[in-house]
C-alpha positions as CSV (number, residue, x, y, z in Angstrom):
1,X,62.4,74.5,93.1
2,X,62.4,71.3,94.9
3,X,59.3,68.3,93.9
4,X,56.2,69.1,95.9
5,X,54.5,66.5,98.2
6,X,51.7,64.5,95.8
7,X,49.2,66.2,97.7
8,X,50.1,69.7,97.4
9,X,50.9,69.5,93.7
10,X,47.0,68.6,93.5
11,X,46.6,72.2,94.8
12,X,48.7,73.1,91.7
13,X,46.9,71.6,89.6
14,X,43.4,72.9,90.7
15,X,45.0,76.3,91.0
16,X,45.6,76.0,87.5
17,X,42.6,75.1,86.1
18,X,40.2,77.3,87.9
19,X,42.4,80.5,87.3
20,X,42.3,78.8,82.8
21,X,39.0,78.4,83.1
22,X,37.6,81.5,84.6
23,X,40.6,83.9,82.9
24,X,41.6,85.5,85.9
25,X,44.6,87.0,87.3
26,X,44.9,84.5,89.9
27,X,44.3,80.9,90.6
28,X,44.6,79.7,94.4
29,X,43.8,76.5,96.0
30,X,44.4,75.5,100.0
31,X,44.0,72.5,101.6
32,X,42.0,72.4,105.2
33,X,42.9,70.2,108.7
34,X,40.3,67.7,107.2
35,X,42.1,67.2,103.6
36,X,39.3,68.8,102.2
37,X,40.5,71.2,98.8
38,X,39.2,74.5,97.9
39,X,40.3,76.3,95.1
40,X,39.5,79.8,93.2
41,X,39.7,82.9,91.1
42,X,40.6,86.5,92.0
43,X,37.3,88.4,91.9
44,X,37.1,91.8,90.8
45,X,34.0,93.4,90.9
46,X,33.1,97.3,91.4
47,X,31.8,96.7,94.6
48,X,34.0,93.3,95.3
49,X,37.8,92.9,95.3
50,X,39.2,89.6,96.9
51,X,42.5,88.0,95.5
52,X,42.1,84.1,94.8
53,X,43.4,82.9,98.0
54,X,41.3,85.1,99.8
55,X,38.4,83.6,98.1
56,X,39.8,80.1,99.3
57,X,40.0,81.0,102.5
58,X,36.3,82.3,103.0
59,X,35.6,79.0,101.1
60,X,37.4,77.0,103.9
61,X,35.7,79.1,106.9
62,X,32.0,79.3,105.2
63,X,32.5,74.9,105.2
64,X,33.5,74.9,108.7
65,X,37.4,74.3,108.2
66,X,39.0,74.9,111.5
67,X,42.3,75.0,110.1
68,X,44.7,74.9,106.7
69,X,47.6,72.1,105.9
70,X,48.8,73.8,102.5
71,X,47.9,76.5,100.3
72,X,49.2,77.8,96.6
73,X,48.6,80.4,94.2
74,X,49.5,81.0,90.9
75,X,50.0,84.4,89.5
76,X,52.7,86.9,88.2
77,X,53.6,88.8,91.4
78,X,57.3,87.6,92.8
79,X,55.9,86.5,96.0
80,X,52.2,85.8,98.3
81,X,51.2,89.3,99.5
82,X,50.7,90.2,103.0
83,X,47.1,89.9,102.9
84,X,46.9,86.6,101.6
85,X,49.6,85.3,104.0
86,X,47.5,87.0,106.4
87,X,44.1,85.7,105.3
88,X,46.2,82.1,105.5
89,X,47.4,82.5,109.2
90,X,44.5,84.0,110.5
91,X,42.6,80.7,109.9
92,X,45.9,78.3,110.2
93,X,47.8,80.0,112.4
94,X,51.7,80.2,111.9
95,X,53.9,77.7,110.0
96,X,51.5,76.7,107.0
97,X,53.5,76.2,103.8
98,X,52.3,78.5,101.0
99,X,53.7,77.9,97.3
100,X,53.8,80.8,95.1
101,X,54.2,80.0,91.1
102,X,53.7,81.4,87.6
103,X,50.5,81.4,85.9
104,X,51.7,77.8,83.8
105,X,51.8,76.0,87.4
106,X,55.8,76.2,88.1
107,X,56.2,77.1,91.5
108,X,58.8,79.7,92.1
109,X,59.2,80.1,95.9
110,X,57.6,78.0,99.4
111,X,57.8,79.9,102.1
112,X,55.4,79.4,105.8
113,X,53.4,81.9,107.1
């Protein structure tokens, strides 16, 4: 995999350490229109199930983001799943690089929604 632009290896980063520090399946971070960074957990409650960029999206939209540069998350599935691409594109629109990588932070595959 090709070097990621400074500022979305920051997402990488703070992908990484929310998903260590809360021991979660997932870590996600995105990046809004504004530069502003959001980043999160998978939550899995009995009455709550939202993957970690899902949480990051609702993060973005409860701040008043009105759109998404970037987004990553870290986890052991191959590949973003269509709801999180969708969550992505529904605030973003098309085109908006999202980085998929291993829990240690090495991105495997970029791809635009």
């Amino acid at each position: 995999m090709t070097d990621l632009a400074p500022e979305d290896a920051k997402l990488v980063t703070l992908a990484r350490a929310t998903r260590a520090r809360v021991g979660a399946a997932e870590g996600a971070a995105v990046r809004d229109a504004d530069g502003r960074t959001y980043a999160a957990a998978t939550v899995d409650l009995p009455s709550l199930q939202l993957s970690a960029v899902q949480v990051c999206v609702a993060m973005a939209v409860a701040s008043g983001a009105k759109g998404l540069e970037a987004a990553v998350v870290l986890t052991e599935a191959d590949e973003a799943t269509a709801p999180d691409l969708a969550a992505v594109r529904d605030l973003a629109g098309p085109g908006v690089p999202v980085h998929v990588g291993d829990p240690r932070g090495t991105i495997r595959s970029s791809g635009l929604t």
